[in-house]
C-alpha positions as CSV (number, residue, x, y, z in Angstrom):
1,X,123.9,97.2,92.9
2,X,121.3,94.9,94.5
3,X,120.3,92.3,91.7
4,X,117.8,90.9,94.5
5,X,115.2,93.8,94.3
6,X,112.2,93.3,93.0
7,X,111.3,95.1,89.7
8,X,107.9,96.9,91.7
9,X,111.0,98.8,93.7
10,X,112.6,99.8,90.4
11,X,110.2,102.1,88.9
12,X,109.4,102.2,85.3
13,X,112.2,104.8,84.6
14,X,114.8,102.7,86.0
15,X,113.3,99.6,84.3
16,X,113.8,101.4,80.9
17,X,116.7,102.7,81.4
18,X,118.1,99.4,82.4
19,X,116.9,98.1,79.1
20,X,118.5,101.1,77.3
21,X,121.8,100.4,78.9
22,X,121.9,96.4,78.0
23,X,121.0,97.1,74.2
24,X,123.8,99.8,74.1
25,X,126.4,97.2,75.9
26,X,125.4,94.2,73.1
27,X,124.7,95.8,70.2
28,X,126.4,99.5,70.6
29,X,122.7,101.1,69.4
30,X,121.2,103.9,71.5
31,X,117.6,103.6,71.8
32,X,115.1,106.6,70.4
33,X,113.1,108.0,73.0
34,X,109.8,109.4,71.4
35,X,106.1,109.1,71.4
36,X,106.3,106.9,68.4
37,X,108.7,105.0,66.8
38,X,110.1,105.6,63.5
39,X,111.9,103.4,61.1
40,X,113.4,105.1,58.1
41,X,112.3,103.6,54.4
42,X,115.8,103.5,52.3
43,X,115.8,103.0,48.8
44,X,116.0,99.2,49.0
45,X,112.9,99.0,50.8
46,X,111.0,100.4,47.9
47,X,108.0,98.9,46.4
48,X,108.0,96.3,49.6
49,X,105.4,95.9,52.2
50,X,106.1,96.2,55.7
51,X,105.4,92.9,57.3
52,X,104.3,92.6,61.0
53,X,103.4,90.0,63.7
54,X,102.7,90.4,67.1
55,X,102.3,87.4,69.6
56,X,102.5,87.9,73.3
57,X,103.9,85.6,75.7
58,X,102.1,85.1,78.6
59,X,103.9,82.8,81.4
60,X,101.2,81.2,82.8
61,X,100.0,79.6,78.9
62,X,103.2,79.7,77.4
63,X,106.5,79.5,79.7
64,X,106.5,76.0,81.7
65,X,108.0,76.2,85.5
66,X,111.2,74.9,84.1
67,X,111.7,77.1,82.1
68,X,114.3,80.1,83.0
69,X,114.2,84.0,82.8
70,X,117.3,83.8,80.1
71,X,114.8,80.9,78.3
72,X,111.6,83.1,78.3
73,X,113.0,86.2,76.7
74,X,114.6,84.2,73.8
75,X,111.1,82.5,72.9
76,X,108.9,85.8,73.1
77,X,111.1,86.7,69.9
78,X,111.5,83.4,68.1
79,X,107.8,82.8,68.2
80,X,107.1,86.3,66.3
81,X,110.3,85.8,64.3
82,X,109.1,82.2,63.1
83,X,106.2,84.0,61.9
84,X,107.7,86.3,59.4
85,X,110.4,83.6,58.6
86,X,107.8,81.1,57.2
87,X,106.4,84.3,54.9
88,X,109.8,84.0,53.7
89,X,110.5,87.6,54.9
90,X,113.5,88.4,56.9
91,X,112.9,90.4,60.4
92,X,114.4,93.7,60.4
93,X,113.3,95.1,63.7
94,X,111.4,95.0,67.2
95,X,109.4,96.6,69.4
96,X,108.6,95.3,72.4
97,X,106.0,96.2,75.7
98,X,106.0,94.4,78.9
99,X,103.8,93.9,81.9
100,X,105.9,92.9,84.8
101,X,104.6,92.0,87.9
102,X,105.8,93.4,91.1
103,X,107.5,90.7,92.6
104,X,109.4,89.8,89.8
105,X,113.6,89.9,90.9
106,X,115.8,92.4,89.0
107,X,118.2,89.7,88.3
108,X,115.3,87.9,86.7
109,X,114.7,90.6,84.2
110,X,117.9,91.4,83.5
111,X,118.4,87.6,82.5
112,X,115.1,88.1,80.3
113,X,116.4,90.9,78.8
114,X,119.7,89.2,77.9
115,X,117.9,86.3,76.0
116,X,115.4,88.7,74.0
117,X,118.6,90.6,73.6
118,X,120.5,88.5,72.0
119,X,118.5,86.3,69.9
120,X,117.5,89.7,68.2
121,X,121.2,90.1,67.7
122,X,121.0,86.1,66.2
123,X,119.1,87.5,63.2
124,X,119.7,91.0,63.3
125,X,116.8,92.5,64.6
126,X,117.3,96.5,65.1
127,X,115.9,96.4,69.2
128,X,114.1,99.9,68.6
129,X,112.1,100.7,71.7
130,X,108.9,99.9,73.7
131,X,106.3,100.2,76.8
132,X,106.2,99.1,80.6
133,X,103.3,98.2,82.8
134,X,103.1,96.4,85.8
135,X,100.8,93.3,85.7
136,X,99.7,90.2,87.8
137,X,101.9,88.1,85.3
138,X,104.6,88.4,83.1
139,X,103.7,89.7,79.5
140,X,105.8,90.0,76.9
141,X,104.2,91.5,73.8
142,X,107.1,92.1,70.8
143,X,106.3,93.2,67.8
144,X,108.9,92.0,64.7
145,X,108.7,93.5,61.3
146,X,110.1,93.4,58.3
147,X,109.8,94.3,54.3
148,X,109.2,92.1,51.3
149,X,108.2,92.7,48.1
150,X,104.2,91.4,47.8
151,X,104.6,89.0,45.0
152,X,107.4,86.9,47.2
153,X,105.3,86.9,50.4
154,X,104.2,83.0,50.9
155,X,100.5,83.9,52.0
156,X,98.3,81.4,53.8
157,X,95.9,81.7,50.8
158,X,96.7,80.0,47.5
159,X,96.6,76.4,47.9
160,X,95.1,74.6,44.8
161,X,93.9,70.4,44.9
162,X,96.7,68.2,44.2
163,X,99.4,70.0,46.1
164,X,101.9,68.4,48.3
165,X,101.9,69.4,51.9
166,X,105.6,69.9,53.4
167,X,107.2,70.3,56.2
168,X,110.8,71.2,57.2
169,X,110.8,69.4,60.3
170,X,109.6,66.2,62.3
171,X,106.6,66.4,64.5
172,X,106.3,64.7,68.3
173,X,109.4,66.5,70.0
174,X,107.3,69.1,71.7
175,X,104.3,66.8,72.3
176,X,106.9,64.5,74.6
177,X,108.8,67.5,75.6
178,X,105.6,68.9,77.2
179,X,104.3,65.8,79.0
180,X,107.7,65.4,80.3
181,X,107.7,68.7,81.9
182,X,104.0,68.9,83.1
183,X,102.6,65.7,83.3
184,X,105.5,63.9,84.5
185,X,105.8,65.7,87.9
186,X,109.4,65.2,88.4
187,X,112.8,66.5,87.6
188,X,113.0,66.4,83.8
189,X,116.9,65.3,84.2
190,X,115.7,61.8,85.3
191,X,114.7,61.6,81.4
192,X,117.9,61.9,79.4
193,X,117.0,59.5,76.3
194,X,114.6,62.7,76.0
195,X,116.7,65.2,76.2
196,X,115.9,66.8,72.6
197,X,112.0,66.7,73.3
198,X,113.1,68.6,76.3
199,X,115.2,71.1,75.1
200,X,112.6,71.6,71.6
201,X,110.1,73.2,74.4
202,X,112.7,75.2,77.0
203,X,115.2,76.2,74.0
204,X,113.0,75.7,70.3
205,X,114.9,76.3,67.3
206,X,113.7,77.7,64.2
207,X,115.1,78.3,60.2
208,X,114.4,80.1,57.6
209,X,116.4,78.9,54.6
210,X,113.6,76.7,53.5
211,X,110.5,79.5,53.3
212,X,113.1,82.0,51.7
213,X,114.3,79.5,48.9
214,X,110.8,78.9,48.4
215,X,110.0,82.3,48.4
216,X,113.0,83.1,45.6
217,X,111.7,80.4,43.3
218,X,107.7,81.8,43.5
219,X,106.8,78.0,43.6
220,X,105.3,77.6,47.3
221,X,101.7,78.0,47.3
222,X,100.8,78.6,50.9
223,X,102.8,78.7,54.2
224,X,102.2,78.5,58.1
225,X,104.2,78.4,61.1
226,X,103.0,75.1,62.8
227,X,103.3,76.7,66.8
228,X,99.9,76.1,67.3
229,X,99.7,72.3,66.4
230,X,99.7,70.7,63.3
231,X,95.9,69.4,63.4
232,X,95.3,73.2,64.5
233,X,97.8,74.7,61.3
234,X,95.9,72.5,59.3
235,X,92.2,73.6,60.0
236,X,93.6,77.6,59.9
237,X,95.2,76.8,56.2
238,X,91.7,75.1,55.4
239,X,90.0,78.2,56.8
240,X,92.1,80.7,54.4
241,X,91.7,78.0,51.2
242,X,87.7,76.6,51.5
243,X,87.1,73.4,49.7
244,X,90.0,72.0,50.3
245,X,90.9,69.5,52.5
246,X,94.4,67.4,53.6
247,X,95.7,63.4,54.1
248,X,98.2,62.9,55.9
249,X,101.0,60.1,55.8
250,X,101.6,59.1,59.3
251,X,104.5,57.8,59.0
252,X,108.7,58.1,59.3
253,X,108.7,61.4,57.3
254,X,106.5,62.9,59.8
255,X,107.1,61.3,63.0
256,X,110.2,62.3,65.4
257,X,111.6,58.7,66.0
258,X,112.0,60.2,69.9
259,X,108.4,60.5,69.7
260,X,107.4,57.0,68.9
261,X,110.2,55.7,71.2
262,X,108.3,57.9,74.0
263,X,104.9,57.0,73.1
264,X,106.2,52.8,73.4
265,X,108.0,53.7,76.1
266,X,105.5,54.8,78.5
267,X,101.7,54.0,76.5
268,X,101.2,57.6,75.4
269,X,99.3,58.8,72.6
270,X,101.5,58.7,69.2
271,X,98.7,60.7,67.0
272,X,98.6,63.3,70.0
273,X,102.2,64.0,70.4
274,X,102.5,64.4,66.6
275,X,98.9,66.6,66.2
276,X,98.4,68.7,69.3
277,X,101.6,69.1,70.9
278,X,102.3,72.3,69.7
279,X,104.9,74.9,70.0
280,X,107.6,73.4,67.2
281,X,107.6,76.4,65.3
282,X,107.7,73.9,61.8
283,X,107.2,75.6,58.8
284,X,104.5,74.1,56.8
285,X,104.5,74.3,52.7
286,X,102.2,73.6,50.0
287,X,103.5,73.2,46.5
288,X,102.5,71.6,43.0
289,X,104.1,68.1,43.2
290,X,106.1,68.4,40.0
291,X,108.5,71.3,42.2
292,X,109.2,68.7,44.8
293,X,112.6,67.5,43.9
294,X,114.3,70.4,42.9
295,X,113.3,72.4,45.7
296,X,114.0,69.6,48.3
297,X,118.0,69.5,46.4
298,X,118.6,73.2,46.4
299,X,117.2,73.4,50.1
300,X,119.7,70.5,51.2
301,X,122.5,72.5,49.2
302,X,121.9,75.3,51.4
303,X,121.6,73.7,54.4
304,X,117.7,72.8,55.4
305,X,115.3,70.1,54.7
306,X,111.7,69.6,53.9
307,X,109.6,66.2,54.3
308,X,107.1,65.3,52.2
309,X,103.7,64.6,54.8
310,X,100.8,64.4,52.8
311,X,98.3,66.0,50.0
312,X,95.4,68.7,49.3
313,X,92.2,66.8,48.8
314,X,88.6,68.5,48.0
315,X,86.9,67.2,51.0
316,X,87.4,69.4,53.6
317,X,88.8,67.6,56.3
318,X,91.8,66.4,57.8
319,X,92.5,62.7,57.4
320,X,95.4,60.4,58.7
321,X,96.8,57.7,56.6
322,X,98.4,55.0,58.6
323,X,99.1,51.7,57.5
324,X,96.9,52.3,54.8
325,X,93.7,52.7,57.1
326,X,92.5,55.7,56.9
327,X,91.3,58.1,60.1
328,X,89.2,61.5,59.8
329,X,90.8,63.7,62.8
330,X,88.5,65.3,65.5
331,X,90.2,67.3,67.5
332,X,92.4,70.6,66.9
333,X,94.6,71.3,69.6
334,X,94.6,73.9,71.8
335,X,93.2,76.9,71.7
336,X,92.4,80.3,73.6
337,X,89.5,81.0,75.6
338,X,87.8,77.8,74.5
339,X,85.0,76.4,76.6
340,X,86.5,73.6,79.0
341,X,84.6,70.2,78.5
């Protein structure tokens, strides 16, 4: 078969049943063809909520041009898996819809199907059907779900004054990993002392051992994936908890040390590689300060980590600490459809 023909000269039956043909070959699964898809409740799914997210992937705001086919696929699912993760719910299945536009290679798609493919197989994710459509771009619009009882879901709403604001990662990586790749205008191999910022934006990584130990002890009081920014995470948590505010500790427990290398290195921005970069998939905690340390051992005993980053305060803003100075932060990141200034 010709891998070099374009998808446009497939047809959408050919296109599905090309997709129908690589699930079977990696995960031995026949898909359901129906109007509707159907997902049987067992017994230990009872008294749970199903838990969905849906966030499409559009390659002209979300896929850099370095960024391959194989690359793509795998990120449409970790950005809706992260999602669910940081609920402390594990992701059970997917449904997926694409808009693929005509000129798009076979070999291409086939390579995008192999990384959706088999980083649904990385957590187990039962690949259960979808829709086709041919667009000017390529769209990618998976929807990941899963079932939790209510009472262990880590909502965004719940945060009381005096909590401790945690992360289980380091900020900067994607900040540098992006500036790198679109600002630098060259060939990102020419930057190998940065090869981890890269690599955090083409190939991010995610966990969920923190959010579900969390979510077993009932002690986190809010949660939010942080792939929008931190300042922008921090404004949404504020918008679901009014009255309360945060400070942040800019300092070694939030700060990538790639990140402030970068930012000596070439006179970049520290506070906007850590705030707006965006993308890291961090899960972001709140908790009462006295469950600090013996959530922090029993997440190290099961392999993750948390920092400790900063506090709830009344006001309601976000504030740096740094050096002890103290900094009230203006801007939020990116976001959709905003007006340009």
């Amino acid at each position: 078969m010709n891998n070099n023909l374009q998808v446009g000269n497939l047809g959408e039956i050919k296109i599905i049943k090309l997709i129908e043909e690589l699930v079977l070959k990696k995960t031995g699964k026949e898909l359901l063809r129906d109007d509707s898809f159907f997902f049987e409740f067992k017994n230990e799914y009872s008294n749970r909520n199903i838990v969905l997210n849906s966030d499409m992937l559009v390659s002209t705001t979300d896929a850099p041009p370095q960024m391959n086919s194989y690359q793509i696929g795998r990120k449409s699912v970790l950005m809706n898996v992260s999602d669910l993760l940081v609920k402390g719910v594990r992701p059970s299945g997917l449904i997926i819809s694409f808009g693929l536009p005509r000129e798009l290679k076979k070999y291409e798609f086939i390579e995008l199907l192999n990384g959706i493919i088999d980083y649904s197989v990385k957590f187990n994710l039962d690949y259960i059907g979808g829709d086709v459509n041919e667009t000017k771009e390529l769209i990618i619009n998976p929807t990941v779900f899963g079932f939790k009882n209510p009472s262990a879901i880590i909502y965004r709403k719940g945060i009381n004054v005096g909590d401790i604001l945690i992360a289980n990662n380091k900020f900067g990586l994607t900040g540098v990993g992006f500036d790198i790749l679109l600002n630098k205008r060259g060939d990102y191999h020419e930057f190998p002392n940065y090869e981890r910022s890269i690599m955090s934006v083409l190939e991010p990584k995610i966990t969920g051992n923190e959010a579900f130990i969390l979510s077993e002890r009932n002690i986190a009081t809010s949660s939010i994936d942080s792939s929008d920014g931190l300042s922008k995470s921090l404004q949404d948590l504020m918008l679901s908890n009014p009255n309360v505010g945060f400070e942040i500790n800019f300092n070694e427990d939030l700060i990538d040390n790639e990140a402030l290398k970068y930012s000596n290195e070439f006179n970049v921005s520290l506070e906007e590689l850590v705030l707006n970069g965006g993308e890291e998939f961090i899960h972001l905690f709140t908790l009462d300060p006295k469950d600090f340390n013996a959530a922090q051992k029993e997440i190290q005993s099961r392999n993750g980590q948390i920092f400790r980053i900063g506090k709830v305060v009344s006001e309601e803003n976000v504030i740096i600490v740094k050096e002890g100075e103290k900094k009230e932060i203006k801007s939020y990141g990116f976001e959709h459809f905003s007006k340009k200034a």
